[in-house]
C-alpha positions as CSV (number, residue, x, y, z in Angstrom):
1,X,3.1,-0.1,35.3
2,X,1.7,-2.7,37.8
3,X,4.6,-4.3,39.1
4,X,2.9,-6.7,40.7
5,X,1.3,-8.1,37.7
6,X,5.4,-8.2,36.3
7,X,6.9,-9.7,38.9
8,X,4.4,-12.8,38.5
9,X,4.7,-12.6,34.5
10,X,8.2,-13.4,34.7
11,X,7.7,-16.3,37.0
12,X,4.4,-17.9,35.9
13,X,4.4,-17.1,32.2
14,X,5.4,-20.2,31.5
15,X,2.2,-21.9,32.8
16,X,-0.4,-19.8,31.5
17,X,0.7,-20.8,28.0
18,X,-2.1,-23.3,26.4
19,X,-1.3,-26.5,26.0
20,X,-1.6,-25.7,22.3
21,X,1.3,-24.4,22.0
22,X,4.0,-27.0,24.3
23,X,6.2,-26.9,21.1
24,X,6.9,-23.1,22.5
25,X,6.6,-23.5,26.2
26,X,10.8,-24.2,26.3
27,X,11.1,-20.4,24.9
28,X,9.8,-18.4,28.0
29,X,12.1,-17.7,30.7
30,X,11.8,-18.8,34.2
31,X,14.3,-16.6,36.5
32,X,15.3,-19.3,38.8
33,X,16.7,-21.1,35.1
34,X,17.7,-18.4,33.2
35,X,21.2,-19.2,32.7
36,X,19.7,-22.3,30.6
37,X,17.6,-20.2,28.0
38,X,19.2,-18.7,25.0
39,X,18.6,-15.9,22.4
40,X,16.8,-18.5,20.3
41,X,14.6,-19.1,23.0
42,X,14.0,-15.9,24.4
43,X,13.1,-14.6,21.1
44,X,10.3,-17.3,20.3
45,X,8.8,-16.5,23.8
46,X,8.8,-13.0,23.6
47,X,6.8,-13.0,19.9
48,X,4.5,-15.4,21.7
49,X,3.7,-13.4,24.8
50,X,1.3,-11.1,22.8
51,X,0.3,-13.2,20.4
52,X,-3.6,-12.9,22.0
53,X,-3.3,-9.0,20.9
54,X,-2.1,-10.1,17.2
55,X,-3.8,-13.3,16.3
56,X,-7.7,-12.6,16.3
57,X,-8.5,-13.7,19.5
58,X,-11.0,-14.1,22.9
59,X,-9.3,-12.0,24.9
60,X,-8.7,-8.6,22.2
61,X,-12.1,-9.2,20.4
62,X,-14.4,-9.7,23.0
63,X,-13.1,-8.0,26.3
64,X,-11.2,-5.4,25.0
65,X,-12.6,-4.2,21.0
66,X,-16.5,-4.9,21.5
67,X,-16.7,-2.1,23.7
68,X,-13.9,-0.1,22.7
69,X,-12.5,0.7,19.3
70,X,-15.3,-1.5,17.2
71,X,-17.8,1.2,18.0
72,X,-15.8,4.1,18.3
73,X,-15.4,3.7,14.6
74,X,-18.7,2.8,13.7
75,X,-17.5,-0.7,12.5
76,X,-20.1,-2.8,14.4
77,X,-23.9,-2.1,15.4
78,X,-24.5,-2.1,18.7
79,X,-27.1,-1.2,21.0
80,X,-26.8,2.4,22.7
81,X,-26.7,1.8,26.8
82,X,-25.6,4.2,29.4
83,X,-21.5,4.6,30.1
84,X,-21.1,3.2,26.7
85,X,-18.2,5.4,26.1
86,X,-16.5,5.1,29.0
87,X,-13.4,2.5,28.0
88,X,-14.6,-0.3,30.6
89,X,-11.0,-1.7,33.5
90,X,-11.2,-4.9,32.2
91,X,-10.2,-4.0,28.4
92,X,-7.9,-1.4,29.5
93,X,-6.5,-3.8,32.4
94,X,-6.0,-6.6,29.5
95,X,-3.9,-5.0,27.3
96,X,-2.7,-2.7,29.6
97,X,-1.0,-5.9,31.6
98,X,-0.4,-8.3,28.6
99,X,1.9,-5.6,27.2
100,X,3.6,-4.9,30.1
101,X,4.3,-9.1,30.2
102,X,5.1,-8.5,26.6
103,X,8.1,-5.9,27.3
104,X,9.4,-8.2,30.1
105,X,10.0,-10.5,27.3
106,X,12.0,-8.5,26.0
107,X,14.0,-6.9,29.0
108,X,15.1,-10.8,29.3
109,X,16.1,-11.3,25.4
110,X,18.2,-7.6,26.5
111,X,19.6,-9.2,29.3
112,X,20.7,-12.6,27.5
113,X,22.5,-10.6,24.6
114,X,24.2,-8.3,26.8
115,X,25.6,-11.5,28.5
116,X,27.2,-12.4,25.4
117,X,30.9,-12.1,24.4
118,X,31.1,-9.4,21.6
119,X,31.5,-12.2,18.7
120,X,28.0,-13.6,20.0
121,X,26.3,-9.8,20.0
122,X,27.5,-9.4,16.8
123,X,26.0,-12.6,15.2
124,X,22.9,-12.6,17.4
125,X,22.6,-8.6,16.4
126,X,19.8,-10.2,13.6
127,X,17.6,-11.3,16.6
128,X,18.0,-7.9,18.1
129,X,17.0,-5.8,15.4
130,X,14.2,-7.8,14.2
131,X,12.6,-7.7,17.6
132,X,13.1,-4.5,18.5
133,X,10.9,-3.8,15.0
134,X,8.2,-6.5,16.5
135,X,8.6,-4.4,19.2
136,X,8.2,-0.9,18.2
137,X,4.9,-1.7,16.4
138,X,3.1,-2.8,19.7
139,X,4.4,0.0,21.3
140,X,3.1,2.3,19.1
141,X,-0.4,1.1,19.5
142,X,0.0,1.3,23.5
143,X,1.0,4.5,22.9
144,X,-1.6,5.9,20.6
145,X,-4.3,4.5,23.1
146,X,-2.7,6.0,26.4
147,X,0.3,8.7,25.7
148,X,2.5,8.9,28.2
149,X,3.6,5.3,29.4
150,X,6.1,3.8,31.3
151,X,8.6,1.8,28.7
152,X,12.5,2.8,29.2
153,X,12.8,1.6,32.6
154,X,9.9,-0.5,32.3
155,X,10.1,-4.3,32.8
156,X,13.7,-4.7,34.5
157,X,12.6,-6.5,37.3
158,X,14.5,-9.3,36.6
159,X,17.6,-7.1,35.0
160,X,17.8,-5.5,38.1
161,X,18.0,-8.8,40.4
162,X,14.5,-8.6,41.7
163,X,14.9,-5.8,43.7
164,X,11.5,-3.7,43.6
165,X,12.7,-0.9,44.9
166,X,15.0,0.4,41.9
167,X,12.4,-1.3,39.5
168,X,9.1,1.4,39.4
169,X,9.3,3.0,36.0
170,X,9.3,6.7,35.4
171,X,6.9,8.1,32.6
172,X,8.0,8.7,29.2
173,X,6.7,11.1,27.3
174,X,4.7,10.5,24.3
175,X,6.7,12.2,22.2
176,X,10.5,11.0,23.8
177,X,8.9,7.1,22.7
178,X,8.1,8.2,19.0
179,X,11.6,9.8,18.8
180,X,13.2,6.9,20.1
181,X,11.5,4.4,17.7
182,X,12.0,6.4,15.0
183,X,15.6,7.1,15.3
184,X,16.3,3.3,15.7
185,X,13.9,2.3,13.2
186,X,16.1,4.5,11.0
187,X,19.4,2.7,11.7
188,X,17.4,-0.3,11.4
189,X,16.6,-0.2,8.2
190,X,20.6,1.1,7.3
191,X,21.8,-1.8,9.4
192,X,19.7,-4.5,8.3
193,X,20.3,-4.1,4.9
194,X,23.9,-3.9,5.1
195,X,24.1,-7.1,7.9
196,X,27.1,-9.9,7.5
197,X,24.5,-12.4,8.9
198,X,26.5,-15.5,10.2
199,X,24.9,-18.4,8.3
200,X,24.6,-20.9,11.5
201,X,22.7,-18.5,13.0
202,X,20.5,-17.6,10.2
203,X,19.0,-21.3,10.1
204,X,18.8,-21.1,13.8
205,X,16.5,-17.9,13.1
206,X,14.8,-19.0,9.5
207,X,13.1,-21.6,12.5
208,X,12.8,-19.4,15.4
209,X,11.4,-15.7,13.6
210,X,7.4,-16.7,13.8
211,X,6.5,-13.5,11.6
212,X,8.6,-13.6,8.4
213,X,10.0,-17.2,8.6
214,X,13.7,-15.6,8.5
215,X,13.1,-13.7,5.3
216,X,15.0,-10.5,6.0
217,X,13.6,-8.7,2.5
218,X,10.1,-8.7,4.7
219,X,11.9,-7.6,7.8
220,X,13.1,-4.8,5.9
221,X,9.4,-4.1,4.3
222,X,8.1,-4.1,7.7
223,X,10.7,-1.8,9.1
224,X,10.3,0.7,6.4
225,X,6.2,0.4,6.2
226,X,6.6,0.9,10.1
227,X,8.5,3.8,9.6
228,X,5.9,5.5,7.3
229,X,3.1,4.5,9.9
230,X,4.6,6.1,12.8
231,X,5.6,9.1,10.7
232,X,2.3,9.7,8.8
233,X,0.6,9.6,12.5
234,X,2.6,12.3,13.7
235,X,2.8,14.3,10.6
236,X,0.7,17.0,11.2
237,X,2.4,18.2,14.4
238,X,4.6,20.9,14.8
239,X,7.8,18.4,16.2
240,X,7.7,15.6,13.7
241,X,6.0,17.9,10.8
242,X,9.4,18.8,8.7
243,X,11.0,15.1,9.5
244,X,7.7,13.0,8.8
245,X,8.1,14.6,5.0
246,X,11.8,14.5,4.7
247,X,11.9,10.5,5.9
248,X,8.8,9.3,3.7
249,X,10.6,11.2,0.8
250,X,13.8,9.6,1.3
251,X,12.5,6.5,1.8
252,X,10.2,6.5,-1.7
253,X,13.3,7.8,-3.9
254,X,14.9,4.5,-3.1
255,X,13.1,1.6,-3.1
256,X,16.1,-1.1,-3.7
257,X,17.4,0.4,-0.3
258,X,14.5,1.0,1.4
259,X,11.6,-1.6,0.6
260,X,8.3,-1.3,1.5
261,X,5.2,-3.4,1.8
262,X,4.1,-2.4,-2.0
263,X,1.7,-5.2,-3.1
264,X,-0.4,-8.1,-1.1
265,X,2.3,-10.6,-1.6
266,X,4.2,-8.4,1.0
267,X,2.0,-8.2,3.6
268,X,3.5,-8.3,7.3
269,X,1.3,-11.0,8.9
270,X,1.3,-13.5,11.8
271,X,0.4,-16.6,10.3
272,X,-1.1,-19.9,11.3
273,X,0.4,-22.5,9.2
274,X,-1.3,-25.8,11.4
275,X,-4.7,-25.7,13.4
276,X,-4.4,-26.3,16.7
277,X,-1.4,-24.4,17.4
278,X,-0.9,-20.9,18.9
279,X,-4.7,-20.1,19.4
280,X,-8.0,-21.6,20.1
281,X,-9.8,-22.8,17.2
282,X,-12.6,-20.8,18.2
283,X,-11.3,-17.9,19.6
284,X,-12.0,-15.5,17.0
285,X,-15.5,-16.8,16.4
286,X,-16.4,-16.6,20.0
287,X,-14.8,-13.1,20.2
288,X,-16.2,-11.5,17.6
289,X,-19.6,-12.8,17.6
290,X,-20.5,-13.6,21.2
291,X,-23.7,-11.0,22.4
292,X,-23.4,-10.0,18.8
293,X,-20.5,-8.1,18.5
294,X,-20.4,-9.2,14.6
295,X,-23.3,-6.8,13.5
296,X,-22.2,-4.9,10.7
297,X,-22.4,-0.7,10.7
298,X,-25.1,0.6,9.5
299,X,-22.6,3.4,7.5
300,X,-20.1,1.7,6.8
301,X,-22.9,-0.9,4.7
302,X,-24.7,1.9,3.5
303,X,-21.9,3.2,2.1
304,X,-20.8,-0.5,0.6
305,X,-24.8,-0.7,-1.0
306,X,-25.0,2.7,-2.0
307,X,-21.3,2.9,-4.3
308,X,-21.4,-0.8,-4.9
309,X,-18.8,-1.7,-3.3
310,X,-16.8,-5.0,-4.7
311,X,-15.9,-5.3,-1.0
312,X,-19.4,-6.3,0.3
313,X,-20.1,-10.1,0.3
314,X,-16.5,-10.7,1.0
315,X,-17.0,-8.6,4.5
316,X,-20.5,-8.9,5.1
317,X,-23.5,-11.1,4.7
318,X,-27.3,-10.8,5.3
319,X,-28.8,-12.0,8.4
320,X,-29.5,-15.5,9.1
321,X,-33.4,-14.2,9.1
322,X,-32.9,-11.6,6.2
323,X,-33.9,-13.6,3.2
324,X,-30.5,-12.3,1.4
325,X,-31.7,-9.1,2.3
326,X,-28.7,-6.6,3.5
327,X,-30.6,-4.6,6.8
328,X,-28.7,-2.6,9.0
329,X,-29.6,-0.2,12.4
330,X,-29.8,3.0,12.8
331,X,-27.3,3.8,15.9
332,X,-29.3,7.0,16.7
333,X,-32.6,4.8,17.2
334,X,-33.8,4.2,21.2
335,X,-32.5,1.1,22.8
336,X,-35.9,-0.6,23.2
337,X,-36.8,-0.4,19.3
338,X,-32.8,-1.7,18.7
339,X,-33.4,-4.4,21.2
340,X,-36.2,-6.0,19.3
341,X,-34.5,-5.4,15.8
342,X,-31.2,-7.5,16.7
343,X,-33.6,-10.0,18.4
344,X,-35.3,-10.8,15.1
345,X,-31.2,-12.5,13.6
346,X,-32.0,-9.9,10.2
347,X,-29.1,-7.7,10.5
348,X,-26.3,-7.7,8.5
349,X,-23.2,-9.6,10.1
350,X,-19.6,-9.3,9.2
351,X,-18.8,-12.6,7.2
352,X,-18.6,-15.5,9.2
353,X,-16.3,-17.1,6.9
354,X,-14.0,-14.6,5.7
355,X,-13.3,-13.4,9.3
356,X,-14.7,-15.1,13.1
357,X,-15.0,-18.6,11.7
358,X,-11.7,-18.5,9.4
359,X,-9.4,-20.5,11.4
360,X,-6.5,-19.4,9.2
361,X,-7.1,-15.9,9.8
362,X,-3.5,-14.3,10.4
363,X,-2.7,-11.5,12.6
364,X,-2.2,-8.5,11.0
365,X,0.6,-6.7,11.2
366,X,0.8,-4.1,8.1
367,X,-0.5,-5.0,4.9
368,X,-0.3,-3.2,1.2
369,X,-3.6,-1.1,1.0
370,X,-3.1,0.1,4.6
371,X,0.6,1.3,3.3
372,X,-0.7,2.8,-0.2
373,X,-3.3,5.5,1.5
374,X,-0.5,6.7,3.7
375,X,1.1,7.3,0.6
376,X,-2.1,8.7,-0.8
377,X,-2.2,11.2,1.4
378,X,1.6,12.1,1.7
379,X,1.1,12.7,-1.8
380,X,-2.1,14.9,-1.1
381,X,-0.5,17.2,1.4
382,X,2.4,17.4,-1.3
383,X,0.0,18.9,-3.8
384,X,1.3,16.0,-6.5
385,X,-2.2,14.7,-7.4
386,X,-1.4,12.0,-9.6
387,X,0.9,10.3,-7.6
388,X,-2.0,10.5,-4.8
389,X,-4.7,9.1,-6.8
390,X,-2.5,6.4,-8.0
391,X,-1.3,5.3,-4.6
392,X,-5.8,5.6,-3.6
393,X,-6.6,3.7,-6.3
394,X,-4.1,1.0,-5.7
395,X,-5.1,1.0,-2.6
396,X,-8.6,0.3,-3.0
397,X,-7.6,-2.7,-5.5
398,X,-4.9,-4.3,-3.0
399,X,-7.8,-3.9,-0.5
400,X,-9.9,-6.1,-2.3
401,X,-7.8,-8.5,-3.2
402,X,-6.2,-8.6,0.6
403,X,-9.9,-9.3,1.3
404,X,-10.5,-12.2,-1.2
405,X,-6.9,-13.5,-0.3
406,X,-8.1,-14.1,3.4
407,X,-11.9,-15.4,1.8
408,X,-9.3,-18.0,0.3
409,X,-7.5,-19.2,3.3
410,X,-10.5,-20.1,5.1
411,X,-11.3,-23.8,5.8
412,X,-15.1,-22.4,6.5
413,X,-18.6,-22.2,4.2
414,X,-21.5,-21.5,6.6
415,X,-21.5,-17.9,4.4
416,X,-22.9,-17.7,0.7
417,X,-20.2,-17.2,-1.6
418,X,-19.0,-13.9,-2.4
419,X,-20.2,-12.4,-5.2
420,X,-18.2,-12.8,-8.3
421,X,-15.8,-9.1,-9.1
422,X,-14.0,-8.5,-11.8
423,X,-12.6,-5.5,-13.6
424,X,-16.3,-4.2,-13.8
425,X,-17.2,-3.9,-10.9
426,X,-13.7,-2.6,-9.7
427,X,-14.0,0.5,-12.4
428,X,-17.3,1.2,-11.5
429,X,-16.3,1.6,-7.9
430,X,-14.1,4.2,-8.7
431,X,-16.1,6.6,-9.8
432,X,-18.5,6.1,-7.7
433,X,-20.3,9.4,-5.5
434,X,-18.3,8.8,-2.5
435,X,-14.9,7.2,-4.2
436,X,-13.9,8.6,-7.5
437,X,-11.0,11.1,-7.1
438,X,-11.6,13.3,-9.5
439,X,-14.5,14.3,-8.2
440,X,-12.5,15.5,-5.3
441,X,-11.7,19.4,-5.8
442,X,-9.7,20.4,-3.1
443,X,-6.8,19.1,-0.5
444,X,-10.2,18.8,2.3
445,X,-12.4,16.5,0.2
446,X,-9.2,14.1,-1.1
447,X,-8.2,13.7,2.9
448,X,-11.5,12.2,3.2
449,X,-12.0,10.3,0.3
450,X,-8.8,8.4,2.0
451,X,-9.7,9.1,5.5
452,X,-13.1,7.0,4.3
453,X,-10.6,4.1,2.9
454,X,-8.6,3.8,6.2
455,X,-12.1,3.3,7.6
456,X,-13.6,0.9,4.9
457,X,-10.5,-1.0,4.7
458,X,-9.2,-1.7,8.5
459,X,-13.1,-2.0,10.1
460,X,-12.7,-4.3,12.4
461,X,-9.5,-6.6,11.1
462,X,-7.6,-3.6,12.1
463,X,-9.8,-1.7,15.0
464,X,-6.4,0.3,16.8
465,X,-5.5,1.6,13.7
466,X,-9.1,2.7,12.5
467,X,-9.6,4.5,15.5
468,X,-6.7,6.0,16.2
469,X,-6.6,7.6,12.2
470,X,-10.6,8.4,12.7
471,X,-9.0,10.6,15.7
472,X,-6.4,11.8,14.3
473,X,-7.5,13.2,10.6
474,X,-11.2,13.9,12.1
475,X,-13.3,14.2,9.0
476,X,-15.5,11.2,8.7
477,X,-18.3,13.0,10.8
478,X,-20.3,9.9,11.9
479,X,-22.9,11.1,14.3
480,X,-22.7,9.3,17.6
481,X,-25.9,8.7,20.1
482,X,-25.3,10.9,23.3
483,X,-25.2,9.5,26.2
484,X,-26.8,12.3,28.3
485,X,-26.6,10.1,31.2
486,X,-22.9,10.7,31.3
487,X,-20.0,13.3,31.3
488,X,-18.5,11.1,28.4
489,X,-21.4,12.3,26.1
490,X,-19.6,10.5,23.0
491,X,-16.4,8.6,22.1
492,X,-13.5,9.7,24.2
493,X,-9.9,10.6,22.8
494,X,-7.6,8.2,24.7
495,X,-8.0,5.2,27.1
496,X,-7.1,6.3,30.8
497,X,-4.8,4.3,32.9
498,X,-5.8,1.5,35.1
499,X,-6.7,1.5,38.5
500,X,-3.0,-0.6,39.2
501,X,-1.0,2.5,38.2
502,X,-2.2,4.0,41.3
503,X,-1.9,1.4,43.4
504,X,1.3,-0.1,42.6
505,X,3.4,2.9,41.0
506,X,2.2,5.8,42.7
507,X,5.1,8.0,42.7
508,X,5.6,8.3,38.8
509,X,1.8,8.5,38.2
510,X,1.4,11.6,40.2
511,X,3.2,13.0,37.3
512,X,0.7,12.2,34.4
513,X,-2.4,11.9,37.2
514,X,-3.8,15.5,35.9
515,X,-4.0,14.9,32.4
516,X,-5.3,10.9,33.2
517,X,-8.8,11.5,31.7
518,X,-10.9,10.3,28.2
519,X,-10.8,14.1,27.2
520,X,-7.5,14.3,27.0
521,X,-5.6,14.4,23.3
522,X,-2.9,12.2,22.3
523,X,0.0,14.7,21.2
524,X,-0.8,14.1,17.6
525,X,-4.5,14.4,17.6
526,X,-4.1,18.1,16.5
527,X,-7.3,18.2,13.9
């Protein structure tokens, strides 16, 4: 971790916050003050500090996922140019360092509840458990793009009095972090449920919990639905195998104890309830459709066209030059005849309204359709087929409606109307070449009929989690242009560090220095 880059967080974060958001600037920590801040506090400026990486933003869209994740998936058009798969400093150094401000955020929430009497830990435990959770899922996601990562002894600068010298992080292993989450996501969901909350400090959090507005039935969705994501990524290794089945099990044969997010009305989101606050108006639409970075995939809209799709206008529209027309680009063609096609504005675009121009557009956290084709496929590997294709074909209906639900919020119309789906369309869909289930005659060809869904459904509203599923079941089979130019032919299987590791924690990146390359698997890419 670039310690550097900490140190400052903790003592400037407070001035890099937009103006945009002075109703939150009281909630991040400044060392010099800290005996003035509080868990109320704290907690509001820790949700905040990644708040770039969760609300469609600048920043994630256009520095880190334009090059990245967006075409490793094949959820954007783009044209082919040397190094292309090569994961460029800047997007890795981004995240990479707004995480790490992220956790100090939450080493100082730590440090605040530990200075509490035991009556206080006890009524504050709410705030700890809930942002652990908020926690956990980032995590994951840092995780799943690097592996190994510094995060137990990572951002105590400030818990250990400044002193540098005790305040380098070791490594921790892939697999210790998962175990870790897991476990306490566990007790979480046990603990939560079962909570004497103190009811002065539940107003105090119904006004300070930015995510579920102090609603602890979605805290406990989002726990649980987080517990199923982390264990259907690392169910087909030979560690988390047994558990991942045992867990999911136990937590479908009681839903009153363990809730999940089941239906669109549950959906784990980071909402923007007034314009103006949190993030740049424009942020999104300058991030996703700056140097055209909004052009749709030519598969993924072939495959829309060709099954009819009751997704399509909702996610995509024609290009400004098309004449209604839905054109897309072959990825294998030369640069030169790709150059002049995106010059002539005739490509299909992801939908200006529903998504980059939608000021309303949440950040997503975990949402019903995404939750369904885990379930799908828990199902699958189960050999209980009805169950699966239940949970698929729910799946493909909440995904819809998700879809016309955020069409709904938006305070935009520069994009013709979606067309108009009903039941129809919907059933027609589902028997489609490449969708109906039935069709589907062995474990192989239901794994990617869902595999297909992830990809339909998360595209590029959920980019980290399309690609790190496209890795991990591996049966998609999108061909790639080769970059013959360079070692990384195609896509590689992890991000690498960045350059500040080297620099700035030397000692504890010699450890994970030999495997620090884009070839390099993450522990549960086993396919």
């Amino acid at each position: 971790m670039n310690m550097k880059h900490i140190a400052w967080a903790l003592l400037l974060i407070g001035f890099t916050v937009s103006c945009q958001i002075s109703d939150f600037e009281e909630s991040y920590v400044n060392p010099a003050t800290v005996a003035e801040t509080s868990i109320e506090k704290q907690y509001t400026g820790f949700v905040i500090a990644n708040r770039n990486f969760v609300l469609p933003s600048y920043n994630n869209y256009f520095i880190s996922l334009r090059i990245t994740a967006n075409r490793f998936t094949h959820s954007i058009g783009w044209v082919n140019g040397e190094n292309q798969y090569v994961p460029g400093s800047a997007a890795i150094n981004d995240r990479w360092n707004n995480y790490y401000q992220f956790l100090a955020q939450y080493r100082e929430l730590e440090k605040v509840y530990n200075g509490l009497s035991a009556q206080q830990q006890t009524d504050y435990r709410l705030y700890m458990i809930t942002a652990a959770t908020y926690l956990y899922d980032h995590t994951q996601k840092i995780v799943d793009l690097h592996g190994d990562i510094p995060w137990s002894k990572a951002g105590m600068l400030s818990t250990n009095g400044g002193n540098f010298g005790i305040s380098y992080p070791e490594y921790d292993t892939a697999e210790s972090i998962y175990t870790k989450m897991l476990d306490d996501l566990a007790g979480f969901a046990d603990e939560l449920r079962t909570l004497n909350v103190n009811p002065g400090i539940k107003v105090g959090f119904d006004t300070q919990d930015l995510i579920n507005r102090g609603d602890i039935d979605q805290w406990l969705r989002y726990i649980n639905s987080l517990r199923i994501r982390m264990l259907t990524r690392v169910s087909g290794t030979s560690t988390f195998g047994a558990r991942a089945n045992t867990e999911i099990a136990a937590i479908l044969s009681n839903p009153g104890s363990y809730p999940i997010v089941s239906s669109n009305e549950y959906n784990i989101n980071f909402r923007i309830h007034t314009l103006g606050t949190l993030i740049g108006a424009t942020s999104f639409q300058s991030g996703l459709e700056d140097w055209n970075g909004n052009i749709a995939g030519k598969y993924m809209l072939d495959h829309m066209l060709e099954n009819g799709d009751p997704r399509l206008t909702y996610l995509f529209e024609p290009g400004i030059e098309a004449e209604g027309t839905f054109i897309s680009m072959d990825p294998l063609e030369n640069q030169s005849v790709q150059t002049e096609l995106v010059a002539t504005n005739t490509l299909a675009i992801y939908n200006r309204s529903t998504t980059s121009r939608n000021q309303y557009f949440p950040g997503v956290l975990i949402n019903s359709a995404q939750v369904h084709l885990m379930l799908a496929e828990y199902f699958t590997k189960q050999n209980q087929n009805a169950q699966a294709k239940s949970h698929y074909e729910t799946a493909i209906r909440e995904s819809l409606g998700y879809y016309q639900d955020l069409r709904s919020l938006s305070n935009n119309a520069i994009s013709p109307d979606p067309a108009m789906v009903d039941e129809t369309h919907v059933a027609a869909y589902l028997v489609a070449p490449e969708v109906a289930w039935d069709a589907a005659a062995s474990t192989d060809a239901r794994m990617q009929l869902i595999a297909r869904q992830k990809w339909l459904h998360f595209n590029v509203i959920q980019p980290f989690e399309n690609w790190a599923e496209m890795r991990r079941v591996d049966v998609l089979n999108l061909p790639f242009w080769e970059d013959q130019s360079n070692q990384q032919r195609f896509p590689p299987a992890r991000w690498i560090y960045p350059d500040s590791e080297q620099t700035y924690n030397p000692e504890n990146y010699a450890r994970v220095q030999p495997t620090d390359n884009l070839t390099t698997r993450i522990f549960w890419d086993v396919d």
